[in-house]
LUMVEXTOR-732323 format. One record per residue (C-alpha): residue number from 1; residue in one letter; x, y, z. Coordinates in nm, 3 decimals. Example, Ala and Ser with C-alpha at 12.3 -4.5 7.8 and 13.67 -1.06 7.14 Angstrom:
// residues 2
<r n="1" res="A" c1="1.230" c2="-0.450" c3="0.780"/>
<r n="2" res="S" c1="1.367" c2="-0.106" c3="0.714"/>
This chain:
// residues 259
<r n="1" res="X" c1="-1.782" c2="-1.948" c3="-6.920"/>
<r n="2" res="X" c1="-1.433" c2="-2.118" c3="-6.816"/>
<r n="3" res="X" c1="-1.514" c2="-2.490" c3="-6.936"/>
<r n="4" res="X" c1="-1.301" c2="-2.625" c3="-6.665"/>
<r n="5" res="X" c1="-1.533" c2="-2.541" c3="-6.379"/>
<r n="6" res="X" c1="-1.895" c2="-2.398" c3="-6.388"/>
<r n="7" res="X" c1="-1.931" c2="-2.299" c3="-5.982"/>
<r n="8" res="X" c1="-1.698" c2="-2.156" c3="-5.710"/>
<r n="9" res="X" c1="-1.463" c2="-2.384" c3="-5.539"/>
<r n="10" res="X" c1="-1.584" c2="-2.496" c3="-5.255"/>
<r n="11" res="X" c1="-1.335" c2="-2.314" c3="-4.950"/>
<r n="12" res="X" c1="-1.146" c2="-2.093" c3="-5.113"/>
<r n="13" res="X" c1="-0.821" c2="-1.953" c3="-4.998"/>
<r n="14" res="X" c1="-0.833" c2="-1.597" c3="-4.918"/>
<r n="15" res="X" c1="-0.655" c2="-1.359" c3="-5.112"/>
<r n="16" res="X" c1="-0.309" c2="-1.313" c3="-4.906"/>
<r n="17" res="X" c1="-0.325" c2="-1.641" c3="-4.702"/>
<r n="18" res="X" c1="-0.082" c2="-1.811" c3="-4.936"/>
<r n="19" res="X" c1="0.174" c2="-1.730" c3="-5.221"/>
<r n="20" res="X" c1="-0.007" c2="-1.771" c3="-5.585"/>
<r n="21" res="X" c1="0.289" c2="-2.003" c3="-5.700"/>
<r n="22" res="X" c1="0.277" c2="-2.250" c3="-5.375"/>
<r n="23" res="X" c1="0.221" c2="-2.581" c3="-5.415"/>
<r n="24" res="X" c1="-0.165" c2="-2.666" c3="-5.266"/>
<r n="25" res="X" c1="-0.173" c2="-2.925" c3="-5.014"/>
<r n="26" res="X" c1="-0.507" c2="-3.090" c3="-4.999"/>
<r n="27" res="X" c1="-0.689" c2="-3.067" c3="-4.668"/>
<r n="28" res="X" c1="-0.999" c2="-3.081" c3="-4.496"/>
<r n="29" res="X" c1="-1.091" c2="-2.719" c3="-4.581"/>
<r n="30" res="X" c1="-1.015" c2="-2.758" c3="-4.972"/>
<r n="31" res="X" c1="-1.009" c2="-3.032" c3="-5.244"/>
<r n="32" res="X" c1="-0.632" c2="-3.068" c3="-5.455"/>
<r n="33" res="X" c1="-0.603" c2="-2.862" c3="-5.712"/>
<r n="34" res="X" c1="-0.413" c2="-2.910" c3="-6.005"/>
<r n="35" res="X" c1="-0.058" c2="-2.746" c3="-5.960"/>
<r n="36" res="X" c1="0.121" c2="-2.827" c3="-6.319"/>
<r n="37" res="X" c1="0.179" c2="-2.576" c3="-6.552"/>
<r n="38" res="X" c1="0.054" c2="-2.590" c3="-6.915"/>
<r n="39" res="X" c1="0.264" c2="-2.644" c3="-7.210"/>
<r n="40" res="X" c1="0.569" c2="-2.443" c3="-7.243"/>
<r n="41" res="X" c1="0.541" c2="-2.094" c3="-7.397"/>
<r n="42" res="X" c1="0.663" c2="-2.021" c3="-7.686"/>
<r n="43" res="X" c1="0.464" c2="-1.770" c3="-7.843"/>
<r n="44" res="X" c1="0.601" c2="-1.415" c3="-7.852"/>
<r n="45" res="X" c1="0.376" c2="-1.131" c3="-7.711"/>
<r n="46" res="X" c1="0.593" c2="-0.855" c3="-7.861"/>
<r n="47" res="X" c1="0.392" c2="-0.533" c3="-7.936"/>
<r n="48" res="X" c1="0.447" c2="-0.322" c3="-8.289"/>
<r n="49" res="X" c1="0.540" c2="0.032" c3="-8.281"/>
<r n="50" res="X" c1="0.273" c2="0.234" c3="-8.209"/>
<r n="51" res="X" c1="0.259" c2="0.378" c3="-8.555"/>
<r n="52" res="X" c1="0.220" c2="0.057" c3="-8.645"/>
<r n="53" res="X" c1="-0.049" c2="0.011" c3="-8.396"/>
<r n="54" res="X" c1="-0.212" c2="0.303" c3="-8.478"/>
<r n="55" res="X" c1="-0.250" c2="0.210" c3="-8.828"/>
<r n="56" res="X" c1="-0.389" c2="-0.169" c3="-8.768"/>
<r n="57" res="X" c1="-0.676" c2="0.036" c3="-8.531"/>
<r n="58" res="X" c1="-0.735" c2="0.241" c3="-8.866"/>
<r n="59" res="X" c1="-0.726" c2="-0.079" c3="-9.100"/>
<r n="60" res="X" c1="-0.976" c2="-0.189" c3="-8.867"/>
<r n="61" res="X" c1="-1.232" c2="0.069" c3="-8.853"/>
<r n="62" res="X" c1="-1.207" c2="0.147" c3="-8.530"/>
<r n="63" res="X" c1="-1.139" c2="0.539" c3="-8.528"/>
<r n="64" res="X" c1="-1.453" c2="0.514" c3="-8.714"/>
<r n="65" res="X" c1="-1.622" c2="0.316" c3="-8.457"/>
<r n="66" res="X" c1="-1.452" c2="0.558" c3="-8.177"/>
<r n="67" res="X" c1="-1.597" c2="0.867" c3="-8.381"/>
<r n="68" res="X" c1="-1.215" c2="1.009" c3="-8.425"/>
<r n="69" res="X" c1="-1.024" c2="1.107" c3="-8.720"/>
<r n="70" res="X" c1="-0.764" c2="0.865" c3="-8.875"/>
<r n="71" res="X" c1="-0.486" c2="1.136" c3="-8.808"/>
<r n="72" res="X" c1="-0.621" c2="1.185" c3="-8.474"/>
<r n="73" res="X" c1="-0.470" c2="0.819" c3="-8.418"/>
<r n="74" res="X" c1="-0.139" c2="0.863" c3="-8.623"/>
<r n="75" res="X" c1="-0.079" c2="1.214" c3="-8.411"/>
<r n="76" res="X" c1="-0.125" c2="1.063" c3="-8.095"/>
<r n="77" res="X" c1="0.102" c2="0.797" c3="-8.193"/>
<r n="78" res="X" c1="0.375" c2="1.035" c3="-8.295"/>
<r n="79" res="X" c1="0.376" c2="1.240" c3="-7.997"/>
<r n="80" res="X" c1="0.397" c2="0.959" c3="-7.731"/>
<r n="81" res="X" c1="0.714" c2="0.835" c3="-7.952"/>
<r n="82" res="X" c1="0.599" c2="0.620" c3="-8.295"/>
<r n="83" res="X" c1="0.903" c2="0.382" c3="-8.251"/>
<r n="84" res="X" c1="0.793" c2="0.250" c3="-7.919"/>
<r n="85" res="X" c1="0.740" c2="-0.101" c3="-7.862"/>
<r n="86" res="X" c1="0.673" c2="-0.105" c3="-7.468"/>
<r n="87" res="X" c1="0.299" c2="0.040" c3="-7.509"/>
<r n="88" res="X" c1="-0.038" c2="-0.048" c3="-7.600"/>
<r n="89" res="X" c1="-0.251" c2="0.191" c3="-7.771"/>
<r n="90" res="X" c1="-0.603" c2="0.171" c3="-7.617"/>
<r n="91" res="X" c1="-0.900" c2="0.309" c3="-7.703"/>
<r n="92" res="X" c1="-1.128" c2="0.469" c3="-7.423"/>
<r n="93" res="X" c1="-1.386" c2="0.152" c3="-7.362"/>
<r n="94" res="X" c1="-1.666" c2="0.448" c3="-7.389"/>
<r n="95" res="X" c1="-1.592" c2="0.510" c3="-7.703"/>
<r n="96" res="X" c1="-1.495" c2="0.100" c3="-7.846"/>
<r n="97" res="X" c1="-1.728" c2="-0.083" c3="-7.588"/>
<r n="98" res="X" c1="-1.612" c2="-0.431" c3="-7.547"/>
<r n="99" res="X" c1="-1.894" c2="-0.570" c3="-7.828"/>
<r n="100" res="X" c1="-1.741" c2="-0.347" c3="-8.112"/>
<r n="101" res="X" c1="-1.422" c2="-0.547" c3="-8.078"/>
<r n="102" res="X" c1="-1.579" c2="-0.910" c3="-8.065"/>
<r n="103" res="X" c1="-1.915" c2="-0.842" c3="-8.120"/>
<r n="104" res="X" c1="-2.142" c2="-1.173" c3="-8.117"/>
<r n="105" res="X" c1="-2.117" c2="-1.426" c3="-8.427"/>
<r n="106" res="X" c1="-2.412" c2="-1.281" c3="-8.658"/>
<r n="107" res="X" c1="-2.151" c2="-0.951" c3="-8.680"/>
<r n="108" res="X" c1="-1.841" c2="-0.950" c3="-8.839"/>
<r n="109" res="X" c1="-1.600" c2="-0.984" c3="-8.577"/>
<r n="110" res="X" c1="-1.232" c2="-0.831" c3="-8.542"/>
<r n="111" res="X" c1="-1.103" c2="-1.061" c3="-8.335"/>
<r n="112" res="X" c1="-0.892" c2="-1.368" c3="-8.561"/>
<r n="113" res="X" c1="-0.701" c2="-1.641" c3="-8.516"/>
<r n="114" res="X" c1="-0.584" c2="-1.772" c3="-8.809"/>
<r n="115" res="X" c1="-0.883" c2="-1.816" c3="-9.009"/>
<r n="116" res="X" c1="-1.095" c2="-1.816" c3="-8.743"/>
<r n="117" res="X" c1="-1.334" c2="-1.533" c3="-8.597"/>
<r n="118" res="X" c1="-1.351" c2="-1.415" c3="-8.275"/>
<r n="119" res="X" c1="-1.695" c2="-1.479" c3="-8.058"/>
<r n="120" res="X" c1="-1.849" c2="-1.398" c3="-7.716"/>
<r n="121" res="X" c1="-2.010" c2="-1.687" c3="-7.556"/>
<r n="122" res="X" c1="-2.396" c2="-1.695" c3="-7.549"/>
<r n="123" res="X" c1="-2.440" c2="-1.610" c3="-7.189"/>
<r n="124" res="X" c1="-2.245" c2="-1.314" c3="-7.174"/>
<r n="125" res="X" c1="-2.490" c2="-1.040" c3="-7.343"/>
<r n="126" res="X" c1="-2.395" c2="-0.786" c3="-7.063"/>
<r n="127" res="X" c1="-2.029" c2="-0.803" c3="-7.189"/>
<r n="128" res="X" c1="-2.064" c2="-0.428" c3="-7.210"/>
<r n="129" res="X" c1="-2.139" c2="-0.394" c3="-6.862"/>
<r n="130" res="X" c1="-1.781" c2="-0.504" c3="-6.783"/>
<r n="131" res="X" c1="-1.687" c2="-0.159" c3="-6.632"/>
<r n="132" res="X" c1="-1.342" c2="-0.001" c3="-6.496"/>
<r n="133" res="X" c1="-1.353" c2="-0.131" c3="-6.116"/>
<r n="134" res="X" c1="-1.121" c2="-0.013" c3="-5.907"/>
<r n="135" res="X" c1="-0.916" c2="0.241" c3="-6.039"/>
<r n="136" res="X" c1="-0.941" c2="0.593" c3="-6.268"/>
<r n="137" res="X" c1="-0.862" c2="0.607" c3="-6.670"/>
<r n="138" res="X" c1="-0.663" c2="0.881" c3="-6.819"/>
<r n="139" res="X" c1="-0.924" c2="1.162" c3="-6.925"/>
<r n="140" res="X" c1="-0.861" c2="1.093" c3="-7.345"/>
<r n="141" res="X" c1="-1.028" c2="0.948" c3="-7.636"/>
<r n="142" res="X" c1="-0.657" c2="0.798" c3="-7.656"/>
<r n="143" res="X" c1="-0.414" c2="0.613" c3="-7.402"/>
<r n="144" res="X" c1="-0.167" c2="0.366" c3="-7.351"/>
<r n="145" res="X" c1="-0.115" c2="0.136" c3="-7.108"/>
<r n="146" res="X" c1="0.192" c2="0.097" c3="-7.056"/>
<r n="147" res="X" c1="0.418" c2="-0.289" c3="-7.028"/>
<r n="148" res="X" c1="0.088" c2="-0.507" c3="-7.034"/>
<r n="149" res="X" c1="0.220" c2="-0.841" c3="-6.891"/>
<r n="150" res="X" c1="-0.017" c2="-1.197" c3="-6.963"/>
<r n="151" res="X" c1="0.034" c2="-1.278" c3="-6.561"/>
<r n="152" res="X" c1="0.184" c2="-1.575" c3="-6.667"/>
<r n="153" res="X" c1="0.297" c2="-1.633" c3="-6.329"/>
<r n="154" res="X" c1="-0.094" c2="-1.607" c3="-6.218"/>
<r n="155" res="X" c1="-0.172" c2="-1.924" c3="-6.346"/>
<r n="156" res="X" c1="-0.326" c2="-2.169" c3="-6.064"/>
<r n="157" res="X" c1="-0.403" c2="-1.865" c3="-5.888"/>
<r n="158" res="X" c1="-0.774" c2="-1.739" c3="-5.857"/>
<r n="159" res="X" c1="-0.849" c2="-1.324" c3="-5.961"/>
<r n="160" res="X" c1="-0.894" c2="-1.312" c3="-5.571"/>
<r n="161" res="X" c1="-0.590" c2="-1.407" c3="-5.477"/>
<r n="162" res="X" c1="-0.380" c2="-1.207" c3="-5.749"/>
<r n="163" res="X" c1="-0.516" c2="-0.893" c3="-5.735"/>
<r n="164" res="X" c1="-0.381" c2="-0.843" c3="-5.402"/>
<r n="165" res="X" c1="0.016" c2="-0.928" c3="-5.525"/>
<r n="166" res="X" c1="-0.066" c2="-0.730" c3="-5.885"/>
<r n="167" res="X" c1="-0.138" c2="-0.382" c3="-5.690"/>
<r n="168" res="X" c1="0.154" c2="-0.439" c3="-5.442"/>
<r n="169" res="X" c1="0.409" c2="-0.454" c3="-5.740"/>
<r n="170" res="X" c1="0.272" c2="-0.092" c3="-5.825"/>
<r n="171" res="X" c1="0.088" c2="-0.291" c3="-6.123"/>
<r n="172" res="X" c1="-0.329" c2="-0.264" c3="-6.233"/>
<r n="173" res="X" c1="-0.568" c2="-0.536" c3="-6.356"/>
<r n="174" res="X" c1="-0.564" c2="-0.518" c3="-6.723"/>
<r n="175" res="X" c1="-0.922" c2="-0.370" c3="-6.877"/>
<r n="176" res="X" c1="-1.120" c2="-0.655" c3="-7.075"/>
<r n="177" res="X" c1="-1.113" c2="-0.381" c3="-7.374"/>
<r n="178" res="X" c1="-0.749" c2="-0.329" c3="-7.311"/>
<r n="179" res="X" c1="-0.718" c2="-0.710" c3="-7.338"/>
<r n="180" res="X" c1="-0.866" c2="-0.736" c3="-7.695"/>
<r n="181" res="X" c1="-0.693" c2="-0.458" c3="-7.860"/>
<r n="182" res="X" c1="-0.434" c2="-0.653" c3="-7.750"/>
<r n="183" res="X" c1="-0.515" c2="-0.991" c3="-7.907"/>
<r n="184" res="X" c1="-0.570" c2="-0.713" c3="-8.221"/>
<r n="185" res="X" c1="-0.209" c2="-0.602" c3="-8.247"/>
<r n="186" res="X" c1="-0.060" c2="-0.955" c3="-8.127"/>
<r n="187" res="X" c1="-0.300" c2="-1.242" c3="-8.222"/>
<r n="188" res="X" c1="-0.038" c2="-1.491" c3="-8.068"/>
<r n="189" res="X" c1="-0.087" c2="-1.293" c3="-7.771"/>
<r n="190" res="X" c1="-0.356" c2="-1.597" c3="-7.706"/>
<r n="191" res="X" c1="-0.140" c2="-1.918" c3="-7.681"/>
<r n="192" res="X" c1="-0.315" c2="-2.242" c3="-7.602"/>
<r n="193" res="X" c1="-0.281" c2="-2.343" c3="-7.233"/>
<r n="194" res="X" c1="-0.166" c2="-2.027" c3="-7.182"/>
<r n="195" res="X" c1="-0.429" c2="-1.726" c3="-7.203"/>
<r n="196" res="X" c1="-0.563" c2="-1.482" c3="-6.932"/>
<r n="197" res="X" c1="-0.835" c2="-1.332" c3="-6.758"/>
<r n="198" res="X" c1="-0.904" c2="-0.933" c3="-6.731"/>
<r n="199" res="X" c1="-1.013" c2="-0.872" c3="-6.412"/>
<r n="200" res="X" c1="-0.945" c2="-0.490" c3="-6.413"/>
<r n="201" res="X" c1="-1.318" c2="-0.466" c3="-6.614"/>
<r n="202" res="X" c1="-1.644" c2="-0.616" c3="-6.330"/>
<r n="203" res="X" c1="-2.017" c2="-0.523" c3="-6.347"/>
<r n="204" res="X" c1="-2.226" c2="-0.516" c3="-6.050"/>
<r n="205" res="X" c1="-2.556" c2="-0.691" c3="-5.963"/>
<r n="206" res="X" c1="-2.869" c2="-0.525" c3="-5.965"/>
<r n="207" res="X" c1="-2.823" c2="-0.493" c3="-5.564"/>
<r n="208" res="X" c1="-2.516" c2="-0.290" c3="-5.642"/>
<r n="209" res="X" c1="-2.288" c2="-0.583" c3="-5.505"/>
<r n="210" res="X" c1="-1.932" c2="-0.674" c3="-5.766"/>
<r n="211" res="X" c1="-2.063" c2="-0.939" c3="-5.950"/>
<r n="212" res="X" c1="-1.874" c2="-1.293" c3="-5.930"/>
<r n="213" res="X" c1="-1.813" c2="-1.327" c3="-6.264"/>
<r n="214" res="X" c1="-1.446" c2="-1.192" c3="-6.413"/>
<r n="215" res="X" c1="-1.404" c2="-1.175" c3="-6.821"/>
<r n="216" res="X" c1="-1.148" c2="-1.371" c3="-7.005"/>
<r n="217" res="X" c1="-0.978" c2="-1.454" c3="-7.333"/>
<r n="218" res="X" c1="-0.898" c2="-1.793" c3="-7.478"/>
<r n="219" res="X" c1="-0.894" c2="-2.055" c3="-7.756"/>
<r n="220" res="X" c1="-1.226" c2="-2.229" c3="-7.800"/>
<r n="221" res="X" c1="-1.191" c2="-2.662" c3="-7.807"/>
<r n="222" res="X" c1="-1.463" c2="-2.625" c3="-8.012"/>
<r n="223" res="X" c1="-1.729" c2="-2.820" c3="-7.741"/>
<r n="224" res="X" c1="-2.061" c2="-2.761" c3="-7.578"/>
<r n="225" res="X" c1="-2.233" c2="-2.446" c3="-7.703"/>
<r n="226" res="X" c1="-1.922" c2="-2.338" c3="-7.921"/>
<r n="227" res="X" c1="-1.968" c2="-2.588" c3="-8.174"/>
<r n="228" res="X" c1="-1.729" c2="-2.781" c3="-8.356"/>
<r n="229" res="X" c1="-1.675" c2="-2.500" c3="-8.603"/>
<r n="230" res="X" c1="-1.514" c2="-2.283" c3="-8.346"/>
<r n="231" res="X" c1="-1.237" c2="-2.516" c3="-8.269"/>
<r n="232" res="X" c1="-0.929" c2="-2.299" c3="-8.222"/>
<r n="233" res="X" c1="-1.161" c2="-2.005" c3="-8.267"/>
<r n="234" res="X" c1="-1.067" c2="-1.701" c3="-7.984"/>
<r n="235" res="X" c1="-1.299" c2="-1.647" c3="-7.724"/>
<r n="236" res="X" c1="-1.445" c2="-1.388" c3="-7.515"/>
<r n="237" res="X" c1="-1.612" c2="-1.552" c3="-7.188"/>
<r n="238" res="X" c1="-1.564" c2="-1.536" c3="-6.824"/>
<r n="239" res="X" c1="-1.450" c2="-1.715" c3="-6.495"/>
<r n="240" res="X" c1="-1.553" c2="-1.735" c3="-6.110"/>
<r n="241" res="X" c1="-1.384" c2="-1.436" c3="-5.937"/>
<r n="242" res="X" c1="-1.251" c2="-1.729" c3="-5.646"/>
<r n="243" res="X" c1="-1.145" c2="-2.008" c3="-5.912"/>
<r n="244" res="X" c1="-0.814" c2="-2.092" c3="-6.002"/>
<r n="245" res="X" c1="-0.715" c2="-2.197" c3="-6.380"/>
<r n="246" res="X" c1="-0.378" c2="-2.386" c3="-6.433"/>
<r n="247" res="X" c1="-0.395" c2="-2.225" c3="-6.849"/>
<r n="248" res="X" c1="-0.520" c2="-1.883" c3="-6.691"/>
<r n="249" res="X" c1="-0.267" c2="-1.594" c3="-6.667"/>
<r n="250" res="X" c1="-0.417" c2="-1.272" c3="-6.534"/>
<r n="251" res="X" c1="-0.297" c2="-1.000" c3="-6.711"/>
<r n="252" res="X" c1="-0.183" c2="-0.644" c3="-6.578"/>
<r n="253" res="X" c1="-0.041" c2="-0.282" c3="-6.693"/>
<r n="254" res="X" c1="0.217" c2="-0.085" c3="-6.530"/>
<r n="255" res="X" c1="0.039" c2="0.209" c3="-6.589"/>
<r n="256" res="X" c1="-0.133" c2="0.431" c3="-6.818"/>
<r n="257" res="X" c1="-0.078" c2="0.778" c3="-6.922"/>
<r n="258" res="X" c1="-0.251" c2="0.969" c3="-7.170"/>
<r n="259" res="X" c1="0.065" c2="1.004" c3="-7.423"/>
């Protein structure tokens, strides 16, 4: 869970009632709320080629994992043009659930930073409940979404309240899978004070009702329940669908097509 708040804000601002970069004025209806942005960014989140990509996924196991061919991977990149750089190469989350691709600490996980493996926080064993919500996938083993974006711009602003401006730019929530084959191809993808949630992927409560709770990737601080050992370490937790994070982006895609 986001360390920086454990329960919804009290009053929170409707999606649409003000612009996600405006400066908060404290008033009687809501407490202020941090407004500064993080530390600069410096990181780039360029993608490889998708041969390239293609043949990470393969170093990785995960055509394996997906039950496809190696060459099914290096086709598919070929045909939807191996030189491009403007795409990510996903997976169908049937097929590389989001626990194959930062499966809990006793596994070996893919996700790395540095020399430290990816985890998912203890109280998040329904991570593969994190379903598609809200719009259809391309009908393939294979896709790619096409210019993911962090949502840079989203920090300060609650999934509530950016989900309404994503969809009006013609844009979609990016899928929590889509998210960590992300991190996969671009580690530095996940820059400290400057991560992001993935609020395309919810699960619903046993009375069928969205659940509150939106998944997110960032650098542990290595506190709490993390332990010391996964200082710097990325992780794999989630956020209050109504809170706001100031080192929060929420990522998007521009589309995705099936090659």
């Amino acid at each position: 869970m986001c360390t920086a708040s454990r329960r919804p804000l009290p009053g929170s601002i409707a999606a649409g009632n003000i612009p996600v970069n405006a400066r908060v004025v404290p008033g009687p209806s809501h407490p202020a709320r941090r407004v500064l942005r993080g530390a600069p960014i410096t990181a780039s989140t360029a993608l490889p080629t998708l041969a390239a990509q293609a043949e990470r996924l393969i170093a990785l196991g995960l055509h394996t994992l997906a039950g496809l061919p190696a060459e099914t991977l290096r086709e598919f990149a070929a045909r939807a043009g191996a030189d491009r750089t403007d795409a990510l190469l996903a997976i169908d989350p049937a097929l590389a659930p989001p626990s194959s691709l930062a499966p809990p600490s006793s596994l070996a996980p893919l996700m790395q930073r540095g020399e430290k493996p990816g985890f998912v926080v203890e109280d998040m064993t329904d991570v593969d409940a994190f379903a598609p919500t809200g719009f259809d996938l391309p009908d393939a083993p294979l896709y790619l979404v096409q210019a993911p974006d962090r949502g840079d711009e989203f920090e300060n602003a609650s999934p509530a309240e950016a989900l309404e401006s994503i969809t009006a730019a013609g844009r979609s929530p990016m899928l929590l899978t889509e998210g960590l084959l992300w991190v996969l191809q671009v580690p530095e993808v996940l820059e400290r004070n400057h991560c992001f949630m993935t609020i395309g992927s919810r699960t619903r409560t046993a009375s069928g009702r969205l659940d509150s709770r939106t998944p997110a990737l960032w650098i542990s601080n290595g506190t709490g329940r993390d332990g010391k050992e996964r200082k710097d370490a990325p992780k794999l937790g989630w956020c209050w669908w109504n809170n706001r994070h100031t080192w929060l982006g929420i990522a998007s895609a521009g589309g995705r097509t099936a090659g």
